[in-house]
KOLDOBA-512193 format. One line per 4 residues: their letters; for each residue x, y, z of N, C-alpha, C. Coordinates in Angstrom, 3 decimals, decimal comma. Layout:
A) X Y Z X Y Z X Y Z ~ ...;
//
This chain:
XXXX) 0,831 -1,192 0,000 0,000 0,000 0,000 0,869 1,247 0,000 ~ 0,155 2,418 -0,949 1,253 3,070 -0,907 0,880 4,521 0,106 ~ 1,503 5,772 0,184 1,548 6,743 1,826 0,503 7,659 0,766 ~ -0,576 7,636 1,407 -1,164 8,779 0,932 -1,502 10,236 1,901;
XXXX) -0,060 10,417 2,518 -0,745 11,124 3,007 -0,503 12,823 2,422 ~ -0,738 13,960 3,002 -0,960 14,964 1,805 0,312 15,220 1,718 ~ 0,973 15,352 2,671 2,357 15,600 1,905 3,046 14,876 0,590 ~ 2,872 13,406 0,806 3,090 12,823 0,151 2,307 12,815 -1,535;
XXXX) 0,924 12,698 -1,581 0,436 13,609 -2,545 0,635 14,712 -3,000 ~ 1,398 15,509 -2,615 1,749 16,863 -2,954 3,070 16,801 -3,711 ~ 4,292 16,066 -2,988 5,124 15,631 -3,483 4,788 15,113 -5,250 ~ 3,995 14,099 -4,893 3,968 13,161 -6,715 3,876 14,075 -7,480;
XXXX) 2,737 15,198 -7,097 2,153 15,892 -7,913 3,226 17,103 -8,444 ~ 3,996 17,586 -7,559 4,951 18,249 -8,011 6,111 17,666 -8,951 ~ 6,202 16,459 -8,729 7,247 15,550 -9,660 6,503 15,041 -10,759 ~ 5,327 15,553 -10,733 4,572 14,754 -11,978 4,832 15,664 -13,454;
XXXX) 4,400 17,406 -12,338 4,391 18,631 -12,903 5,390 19,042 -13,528 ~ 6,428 18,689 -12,961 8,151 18,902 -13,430 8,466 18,191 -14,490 ~ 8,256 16,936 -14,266 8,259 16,117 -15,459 7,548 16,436 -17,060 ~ 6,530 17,170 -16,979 5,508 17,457 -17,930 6,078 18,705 -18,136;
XXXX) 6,881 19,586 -17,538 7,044 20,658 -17,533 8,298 20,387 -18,635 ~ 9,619 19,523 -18,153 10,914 19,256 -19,180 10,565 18,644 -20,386 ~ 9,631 17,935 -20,418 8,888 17,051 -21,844 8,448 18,545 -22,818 ~ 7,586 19,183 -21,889 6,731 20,201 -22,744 8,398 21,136 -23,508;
XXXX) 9,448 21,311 -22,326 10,469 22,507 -22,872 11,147 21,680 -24,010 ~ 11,415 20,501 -23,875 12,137 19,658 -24,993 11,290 19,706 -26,078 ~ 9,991 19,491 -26,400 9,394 19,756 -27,541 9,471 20,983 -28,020 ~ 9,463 21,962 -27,006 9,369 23,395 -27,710 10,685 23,663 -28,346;
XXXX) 12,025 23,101 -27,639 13,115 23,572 -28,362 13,633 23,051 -29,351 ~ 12,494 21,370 -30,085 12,723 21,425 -31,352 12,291 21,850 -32,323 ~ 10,416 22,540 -31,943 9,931 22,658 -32,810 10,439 24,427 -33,373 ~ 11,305 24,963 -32,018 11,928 26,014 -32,358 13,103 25,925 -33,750;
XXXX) 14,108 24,956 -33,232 15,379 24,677 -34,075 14,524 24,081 -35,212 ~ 13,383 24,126 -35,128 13,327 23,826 -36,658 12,512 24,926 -37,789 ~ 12,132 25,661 -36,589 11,728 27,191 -37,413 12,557 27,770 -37,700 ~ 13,705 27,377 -36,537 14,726 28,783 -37,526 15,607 28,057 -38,697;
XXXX) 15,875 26,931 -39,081 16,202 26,073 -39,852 15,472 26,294 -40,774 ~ 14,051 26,318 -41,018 13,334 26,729 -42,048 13,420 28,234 -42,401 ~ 13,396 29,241 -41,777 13,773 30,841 -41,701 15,249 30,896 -42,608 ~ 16,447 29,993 -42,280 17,278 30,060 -42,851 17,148 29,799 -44,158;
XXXX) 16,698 28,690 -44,506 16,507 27,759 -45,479 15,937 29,242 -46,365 ~ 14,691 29,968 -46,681 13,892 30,639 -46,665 14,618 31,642 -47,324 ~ 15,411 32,243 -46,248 16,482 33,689 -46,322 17,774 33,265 -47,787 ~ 18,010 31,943 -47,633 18,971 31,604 -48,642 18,517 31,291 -49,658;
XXX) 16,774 31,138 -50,290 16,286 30,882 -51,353 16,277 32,108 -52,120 ~ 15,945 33,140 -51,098 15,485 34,557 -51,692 16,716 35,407 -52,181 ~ 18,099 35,131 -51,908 19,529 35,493 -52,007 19,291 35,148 -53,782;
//
């Protein structure tokens, strides 16, 4: 059985949050590196 007590609920929930939080920043910083990859791409067609 596992400790439910509120601290302990509070805890998961903050490690749950964190977790979802580095997932969410890792997606954003590829879908970034790949805008500006395309921006480049873009800038060197129009040259």
């Amino acid at each position: 059985m596992g400790d439910r007590s509120p601290k302990s609920v509070q805890k998961q929930a903050s490690q749950k949050q964190s977790r979802t939080n580095d997932s969410n920043q890792k997606k954003q910083a590829v879908v970034s590196s790949q805008q500006a990859t395309k921006a480049k791409a873009a800038v060197n067609k129009k040259k």
